[in-house]
C-alpha positions as CSV (number, residue, x, y, z in Angstrom):
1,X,0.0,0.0,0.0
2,X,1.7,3.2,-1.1
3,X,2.2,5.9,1.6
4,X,-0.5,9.1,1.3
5,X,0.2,12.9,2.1
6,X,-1.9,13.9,4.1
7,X,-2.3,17.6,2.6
8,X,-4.6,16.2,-0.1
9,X,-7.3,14.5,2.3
10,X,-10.7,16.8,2.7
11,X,-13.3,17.5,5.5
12,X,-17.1,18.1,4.0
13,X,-20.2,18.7,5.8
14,X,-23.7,17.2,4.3
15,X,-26.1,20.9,3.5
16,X,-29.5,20.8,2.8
17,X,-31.7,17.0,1.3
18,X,-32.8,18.0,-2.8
19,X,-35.8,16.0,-3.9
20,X,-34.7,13.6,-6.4
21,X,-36.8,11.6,-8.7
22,X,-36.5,8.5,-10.9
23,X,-32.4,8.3,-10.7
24,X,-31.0,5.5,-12.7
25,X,-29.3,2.2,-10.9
26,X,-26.8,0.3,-11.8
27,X,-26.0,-3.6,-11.3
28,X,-23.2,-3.4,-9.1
29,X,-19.9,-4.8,-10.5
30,X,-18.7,-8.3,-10.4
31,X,-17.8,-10.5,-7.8
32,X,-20.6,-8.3,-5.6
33,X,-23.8,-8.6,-7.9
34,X,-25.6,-11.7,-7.6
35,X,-28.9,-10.3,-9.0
36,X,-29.8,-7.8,-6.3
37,X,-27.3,-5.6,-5.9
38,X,-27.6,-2.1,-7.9
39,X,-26.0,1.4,-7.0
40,X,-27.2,4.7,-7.3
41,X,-25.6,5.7,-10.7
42,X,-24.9,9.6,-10.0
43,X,-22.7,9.9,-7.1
44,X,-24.0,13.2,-5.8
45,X,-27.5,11.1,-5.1
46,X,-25.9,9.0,-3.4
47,X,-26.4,10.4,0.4
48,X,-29.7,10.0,1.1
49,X,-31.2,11.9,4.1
50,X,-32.0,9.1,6.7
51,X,-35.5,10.8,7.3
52,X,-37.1,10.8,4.0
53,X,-38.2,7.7,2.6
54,X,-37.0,6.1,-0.2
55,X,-39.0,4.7,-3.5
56,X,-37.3,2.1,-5.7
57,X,-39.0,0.8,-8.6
58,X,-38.1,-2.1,-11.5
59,X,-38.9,-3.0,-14.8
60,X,-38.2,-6.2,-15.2
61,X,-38.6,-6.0,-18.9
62,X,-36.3,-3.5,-19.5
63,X,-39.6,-1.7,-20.7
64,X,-38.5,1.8,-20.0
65,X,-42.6,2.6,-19.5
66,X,-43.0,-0.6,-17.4
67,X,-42.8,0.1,-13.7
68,X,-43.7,-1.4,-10.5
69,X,-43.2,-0.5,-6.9
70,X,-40.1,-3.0,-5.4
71,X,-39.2,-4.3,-2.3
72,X,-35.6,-2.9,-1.7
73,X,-32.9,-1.5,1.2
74,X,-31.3,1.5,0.3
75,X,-27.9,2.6,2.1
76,X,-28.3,5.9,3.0
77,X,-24.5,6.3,3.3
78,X,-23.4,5.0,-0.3
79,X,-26.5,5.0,-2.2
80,X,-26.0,0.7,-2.6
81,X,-29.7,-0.6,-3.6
82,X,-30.0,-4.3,-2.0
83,X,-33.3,-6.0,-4.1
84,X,-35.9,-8.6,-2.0
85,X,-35.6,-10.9,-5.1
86,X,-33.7,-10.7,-8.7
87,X,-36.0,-8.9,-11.3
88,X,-34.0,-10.8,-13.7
89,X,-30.6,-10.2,-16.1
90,X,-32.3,-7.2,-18.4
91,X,-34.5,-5.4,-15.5
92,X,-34.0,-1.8,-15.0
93,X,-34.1,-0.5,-11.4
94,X,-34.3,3.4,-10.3
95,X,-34.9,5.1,-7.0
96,X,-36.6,8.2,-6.0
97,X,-35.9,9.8,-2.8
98,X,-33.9,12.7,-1.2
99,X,-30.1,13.6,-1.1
100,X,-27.8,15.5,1.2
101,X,-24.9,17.5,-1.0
102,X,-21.7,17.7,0.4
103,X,-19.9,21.2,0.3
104,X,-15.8,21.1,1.5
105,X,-14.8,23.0,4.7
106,X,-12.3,25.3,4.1
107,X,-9.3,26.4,6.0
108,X,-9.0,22.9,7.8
109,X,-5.5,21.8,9.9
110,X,-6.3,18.4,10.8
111,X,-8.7,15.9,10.9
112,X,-8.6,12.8,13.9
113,X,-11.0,10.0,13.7
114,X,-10.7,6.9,16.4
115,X,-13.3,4.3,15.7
116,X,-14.1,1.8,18.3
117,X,-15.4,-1.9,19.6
118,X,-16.2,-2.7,23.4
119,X,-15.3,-6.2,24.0
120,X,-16.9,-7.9,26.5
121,X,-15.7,-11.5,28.3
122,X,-17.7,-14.6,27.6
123,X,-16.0,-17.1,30.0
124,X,-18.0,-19.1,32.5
125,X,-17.0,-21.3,35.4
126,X,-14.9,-23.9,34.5
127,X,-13.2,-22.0,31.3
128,X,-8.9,-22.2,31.5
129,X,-9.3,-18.9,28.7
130,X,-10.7,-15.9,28.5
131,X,-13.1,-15.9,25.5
132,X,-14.3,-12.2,24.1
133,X,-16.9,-11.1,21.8
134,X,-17.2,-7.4,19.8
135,X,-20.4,-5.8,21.0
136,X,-21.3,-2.4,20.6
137,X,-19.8,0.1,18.2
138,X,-18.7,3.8,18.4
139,X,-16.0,6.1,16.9
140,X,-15.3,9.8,17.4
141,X,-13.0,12.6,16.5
142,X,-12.1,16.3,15.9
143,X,-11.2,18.6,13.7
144,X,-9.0,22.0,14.1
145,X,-9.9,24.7,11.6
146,X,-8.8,28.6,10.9
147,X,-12.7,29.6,9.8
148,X,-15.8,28.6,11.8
149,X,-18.7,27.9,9.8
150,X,-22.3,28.4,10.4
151,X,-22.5,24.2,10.3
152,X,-20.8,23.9,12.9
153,X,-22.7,26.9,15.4
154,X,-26.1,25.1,14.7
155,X,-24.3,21.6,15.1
156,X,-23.1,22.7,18.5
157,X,-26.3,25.1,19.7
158,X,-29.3,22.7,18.1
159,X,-27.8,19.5,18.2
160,X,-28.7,18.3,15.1
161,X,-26.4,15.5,13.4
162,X,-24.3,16.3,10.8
163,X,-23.3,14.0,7.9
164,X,-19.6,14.6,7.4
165,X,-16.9,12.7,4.8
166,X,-13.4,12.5,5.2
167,X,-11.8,11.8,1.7
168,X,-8.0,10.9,2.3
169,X,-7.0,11.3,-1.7
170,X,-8.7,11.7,-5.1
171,X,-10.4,8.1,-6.1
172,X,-9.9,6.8,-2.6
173,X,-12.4,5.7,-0.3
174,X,-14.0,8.1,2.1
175,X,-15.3,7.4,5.4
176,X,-18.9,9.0,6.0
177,X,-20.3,9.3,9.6
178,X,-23.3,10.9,10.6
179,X,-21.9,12.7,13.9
180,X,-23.6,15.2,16.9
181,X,-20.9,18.0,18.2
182,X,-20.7,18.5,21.8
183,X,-18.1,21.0,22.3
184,X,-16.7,23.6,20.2
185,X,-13.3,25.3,21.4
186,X,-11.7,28.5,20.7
187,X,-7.7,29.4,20.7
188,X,-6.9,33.2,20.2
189,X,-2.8,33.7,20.6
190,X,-1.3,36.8,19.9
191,X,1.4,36.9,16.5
192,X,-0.6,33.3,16.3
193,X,-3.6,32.1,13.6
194,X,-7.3,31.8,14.9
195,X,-7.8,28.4,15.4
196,X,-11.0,26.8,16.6
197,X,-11.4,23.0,17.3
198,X,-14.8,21.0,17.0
199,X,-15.0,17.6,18.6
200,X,-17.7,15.4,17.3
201,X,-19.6,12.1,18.3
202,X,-21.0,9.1,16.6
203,X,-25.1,9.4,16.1
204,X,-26.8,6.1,15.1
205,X,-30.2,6.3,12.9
206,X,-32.4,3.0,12.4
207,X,-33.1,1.9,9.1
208,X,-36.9,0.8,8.0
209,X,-35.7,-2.7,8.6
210,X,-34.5,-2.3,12.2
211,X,-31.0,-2.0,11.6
212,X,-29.1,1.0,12.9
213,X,-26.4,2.4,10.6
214,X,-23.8,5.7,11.6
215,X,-20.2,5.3,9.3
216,X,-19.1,3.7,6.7
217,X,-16.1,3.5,3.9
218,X,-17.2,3.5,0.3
219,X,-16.4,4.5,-2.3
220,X,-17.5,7.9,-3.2
């Protein structure tokens, strides 16, 4: 794995959801498609906001004026649509729903990101090893900037999560997290830069099926 500078990774915050309708997807490349398995084709549709549902239809045909409602899991993080049920090798499948675009904060010194899995022990009486099993999940970080954006003020005052992505080069993966801030730091030095640093928090949502989602790495 070749080394990466870290001057060319990026820090963007998620803005306003767009209404988006009838967006074309796309089997997902081999080995991963088995028949059910399609993407978003666009990658700015692919962040969907977690509160706004999601509509995926398929022709099976490949009738572009043949549709019918399907039963379907969209990621919200990478736009990955996962099918009930094949619709068969020439079916078309697009997705109506709502996306979050990303815009790049500027003037930022460095980004930290720990993710994290409590262990917990398993042994019982009579056991000569300890035996552990990953439970819950959780990851956290900061960033330090030079220019404090109105993002990060409501983040803070509201508390309403915030969809960030941390790109660490161009055609990489990125690493999205929806996150809620709760503290924001100042640093004023004289003959020194205004610097302010924002520590952020994981923030789980549950998916329609139960499932709770927060991070991921994708590619973009």
């Amino acid at each position: 794995m070749a080394a990466i500078a870290a001057h060319v990774g990026s820090l963007s915050v998620a803005g306003e959801p767009a209404e988006f309708l009838e967006a074309e997807a796309v089997p997902m490349p081999a080995p991963d498609f088995t028949g059910t398995e399609f993407r978003i084709a666009d990658p700015e549709l692919r962040r969907l906001n977690p509160g706004a549902p999601v509509f995926v239809e398929v022709s099976p045909s490949g009738d572009a004026d043949a549709w019918t409602p399907a039963d379907a899991y969209v990621d919200p993080l990478f736009g990955d649509v996962h099918l009930a049920s094949a619709p068969g090798p020439s079916a078309l499948v697009r997705v109506s729903g709502y996306a979050l675009p990303v815009h790049p904060l500027a003037l930022v010194r460095s980004i930290s990101l720990t993710v994290t899995n409590d262990v917990v022990e398993l042994q019982v009486m009579g056991d000569a090893y300890k035996r552990r099993s990953v439970s819950l999940r959780d990851f956290s970080g900061e960033l330090t900037g030079l220019a404090l954006t109105e993002l990060e003020v409501e983040a803070l005052a509201e508390g309403i999560p915030l969809l960030i992505e941390v790109g660490k080069a161009s055609g990489a993966q990125v690493f999205r997290a929806w996150v809620k801030v709760p503290e924001l730091s100042h640093k004023l030095t004289p003959g020194a830069l205004y610097e302010h640093t924002m520590k952020f928090l994981g923030f789980a949502f549950q998916s329609e099926d139960g499932a709770a989602f927060a991070w991921g790495y994708g590619s973009p």
